[in-house]
ROKE-623537 format. One record per residue (C-alpha): residue number from 0; residue in three letters; x, y, z. Coordinates in steps of 0.25 Angstrom, whole numbers, plus 5000, padded with zeros to 4 digits. Layout:
! residues N
[pt NUM,'Ala',[X,Y,Z]]
...
END
This chain:
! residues 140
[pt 0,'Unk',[5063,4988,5046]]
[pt 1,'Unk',[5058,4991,5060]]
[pt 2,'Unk',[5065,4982,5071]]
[pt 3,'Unk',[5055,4968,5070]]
[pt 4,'Unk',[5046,4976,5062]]
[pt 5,'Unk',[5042,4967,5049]]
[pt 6,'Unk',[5034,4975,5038]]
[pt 7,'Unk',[5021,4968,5032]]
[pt 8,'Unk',[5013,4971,5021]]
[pt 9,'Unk',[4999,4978,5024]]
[pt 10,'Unk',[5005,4984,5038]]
[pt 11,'Unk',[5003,4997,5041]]
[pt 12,'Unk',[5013,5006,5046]]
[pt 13,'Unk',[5016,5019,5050]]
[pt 14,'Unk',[5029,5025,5041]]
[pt 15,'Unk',[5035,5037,5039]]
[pt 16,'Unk',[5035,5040,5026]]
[pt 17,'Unk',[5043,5052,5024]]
[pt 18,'Unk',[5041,5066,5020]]
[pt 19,'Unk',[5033,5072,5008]]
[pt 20,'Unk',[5037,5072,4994]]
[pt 21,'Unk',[5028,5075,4984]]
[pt 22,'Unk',[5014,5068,4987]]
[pt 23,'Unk',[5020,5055,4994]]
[pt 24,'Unk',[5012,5051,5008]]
[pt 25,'Unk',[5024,5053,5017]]
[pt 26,'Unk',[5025,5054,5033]]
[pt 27,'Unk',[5020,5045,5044]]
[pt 28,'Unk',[5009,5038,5039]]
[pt 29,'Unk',[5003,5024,5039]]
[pt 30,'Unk',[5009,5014,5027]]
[pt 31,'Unk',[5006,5000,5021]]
[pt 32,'Unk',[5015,4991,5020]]
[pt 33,'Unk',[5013,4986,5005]]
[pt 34,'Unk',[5028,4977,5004]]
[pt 35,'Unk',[5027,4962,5004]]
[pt 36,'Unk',[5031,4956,5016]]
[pt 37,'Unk',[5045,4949,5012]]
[pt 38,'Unk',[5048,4965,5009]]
[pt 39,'Unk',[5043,4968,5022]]
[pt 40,'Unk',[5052,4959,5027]]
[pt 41,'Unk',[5065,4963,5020]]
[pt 42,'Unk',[5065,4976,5014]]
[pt 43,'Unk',[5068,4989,5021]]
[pt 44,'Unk',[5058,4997,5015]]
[pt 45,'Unk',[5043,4994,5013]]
[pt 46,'Unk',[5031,4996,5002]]
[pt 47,'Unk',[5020,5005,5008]]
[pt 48,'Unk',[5008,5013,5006]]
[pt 49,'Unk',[5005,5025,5014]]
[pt 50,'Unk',[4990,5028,5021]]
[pt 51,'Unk',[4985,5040,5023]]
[pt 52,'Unk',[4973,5046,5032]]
[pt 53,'Unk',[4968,5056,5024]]
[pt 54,'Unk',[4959,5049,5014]]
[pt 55,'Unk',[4950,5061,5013]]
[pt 56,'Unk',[4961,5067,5005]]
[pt 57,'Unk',[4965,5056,4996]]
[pt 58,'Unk',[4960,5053,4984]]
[pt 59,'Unk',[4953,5040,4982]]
[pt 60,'Unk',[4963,5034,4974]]
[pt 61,'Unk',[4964,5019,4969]]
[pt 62,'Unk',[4977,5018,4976]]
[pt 63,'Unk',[4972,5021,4989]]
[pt 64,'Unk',[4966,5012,5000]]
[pt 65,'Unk',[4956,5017,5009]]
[pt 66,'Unk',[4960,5010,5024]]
[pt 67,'Unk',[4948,5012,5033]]
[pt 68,'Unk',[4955,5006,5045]]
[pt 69,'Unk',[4967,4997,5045]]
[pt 70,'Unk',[4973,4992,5059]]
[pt 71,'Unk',[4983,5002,5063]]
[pt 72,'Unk',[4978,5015,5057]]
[pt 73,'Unk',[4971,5026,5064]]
[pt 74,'Unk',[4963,5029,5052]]
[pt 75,'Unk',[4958,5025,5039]]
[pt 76,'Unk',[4969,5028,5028]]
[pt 77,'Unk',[4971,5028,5012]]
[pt 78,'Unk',[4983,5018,5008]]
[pt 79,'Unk',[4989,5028,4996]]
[pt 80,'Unk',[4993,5016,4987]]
[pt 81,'Unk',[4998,5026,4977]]
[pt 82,'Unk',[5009,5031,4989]]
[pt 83,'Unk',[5016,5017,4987]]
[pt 84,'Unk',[5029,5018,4993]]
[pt 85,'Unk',[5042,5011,5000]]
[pt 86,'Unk',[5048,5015,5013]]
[pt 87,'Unk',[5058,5011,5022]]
[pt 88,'Unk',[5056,5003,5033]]
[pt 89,'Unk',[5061,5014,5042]]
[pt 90,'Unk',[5049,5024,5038]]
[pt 91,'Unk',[5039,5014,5045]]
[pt 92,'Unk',[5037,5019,5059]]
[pt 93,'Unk',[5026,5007,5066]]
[pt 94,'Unk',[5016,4996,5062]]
[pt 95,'Unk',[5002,5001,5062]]
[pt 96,'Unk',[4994,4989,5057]]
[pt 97,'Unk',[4990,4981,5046]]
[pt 98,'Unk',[4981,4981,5036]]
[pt 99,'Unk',[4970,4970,5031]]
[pt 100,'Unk',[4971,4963,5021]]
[pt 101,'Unk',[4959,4968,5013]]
[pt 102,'Unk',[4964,4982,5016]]
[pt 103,'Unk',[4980,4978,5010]]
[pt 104,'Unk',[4971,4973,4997]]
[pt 105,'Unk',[4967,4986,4994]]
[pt 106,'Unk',[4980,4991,4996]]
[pt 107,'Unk',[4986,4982,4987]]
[pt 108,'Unk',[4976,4985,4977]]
[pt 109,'Unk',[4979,5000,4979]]
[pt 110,'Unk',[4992,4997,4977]]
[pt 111,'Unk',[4992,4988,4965]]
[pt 112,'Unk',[4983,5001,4959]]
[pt 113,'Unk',[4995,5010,4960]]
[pt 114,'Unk',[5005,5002,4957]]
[pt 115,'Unk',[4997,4998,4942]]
[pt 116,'Unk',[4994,4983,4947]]
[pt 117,'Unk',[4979,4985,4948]]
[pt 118,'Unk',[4971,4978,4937]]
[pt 119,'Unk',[4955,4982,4940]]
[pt 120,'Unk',[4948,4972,4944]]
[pt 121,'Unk',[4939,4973,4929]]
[pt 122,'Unk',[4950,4969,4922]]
[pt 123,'Unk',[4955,4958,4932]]
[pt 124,'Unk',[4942,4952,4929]]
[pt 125,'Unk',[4944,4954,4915]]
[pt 126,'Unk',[4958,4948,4916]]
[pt 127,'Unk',[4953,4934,4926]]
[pt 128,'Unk',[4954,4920,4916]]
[pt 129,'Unk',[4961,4927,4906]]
[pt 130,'Unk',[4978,4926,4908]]
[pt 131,'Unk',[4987,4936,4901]]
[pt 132,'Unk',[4997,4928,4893]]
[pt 133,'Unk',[5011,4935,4891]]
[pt 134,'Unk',[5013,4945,4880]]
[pt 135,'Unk',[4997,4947,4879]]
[pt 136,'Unk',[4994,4963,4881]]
[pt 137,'Unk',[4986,4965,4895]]
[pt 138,'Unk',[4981,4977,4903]]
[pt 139,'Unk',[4992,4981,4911]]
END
């Protein structure tokens, strides 16, 4: 960890990612911090996901959240949900910002969509009053 520097989820920063393999966002760019705060805290690496500033060249992707503006960056950016990763704390090279609490809902939903958590809000509905009980078949 950076001297007095304390990690929080829904920060931005600026990290070096490292160099390319394969099709992995690498390089300096701005990240989210995704990790819990008691992580943050303790660990010596951090969950993140990685913007990027050319969203004219991305696909629109359910992983992906759009960020018009977010205090800290220059311009807007895509969070690429699907580019998921943990670093070491030594890759973050400065504090950018923060983003909002709608915006970090979004991400979380972006992420929960890549990582299989998702249920579509249709089935949700479905699902409300109605509890699972153990051994009973379900959708996921």
């Amino acid at each position: 960890m950076k001297e007095n520097w304390v990690y929080r989820r829904g920060d931005l920063y600026l990290a070096n990612l490292g160099v390319p393999v394969g099709s992995k966002q690498v390089g300096v760019r701005p990240v989210v911090v995704l990790q819990n705060d008691v992580g943050n805290y303790y660990a010596p690496t951090i969950t993140i996901v990685p913007l990027t500033s050319k969203i004219e060249k991305k696909r629109k992707q359910p992983t992906h959240f759009f960020l018009r503006k977010a205090k800290g960056l220059a311009k807007p950016s895509m969070v690429l949900a699907e580019q998921l990763d943990t670093c070491d704390n030594i890759c973050v090279i400065r504090h950018l910002g923060r983003v909002s609490k709608g915006q970090m809902r979004g991400i979380d939903e972006a992420v929960r969509i890549q990582l299989g958590y998702y249920i579509p809000e249709q089935a949700e509905k479905k699902r409300q009053g109605k509890c699972r009980k153990d051994g009973e078949e379900g959708d996921g």
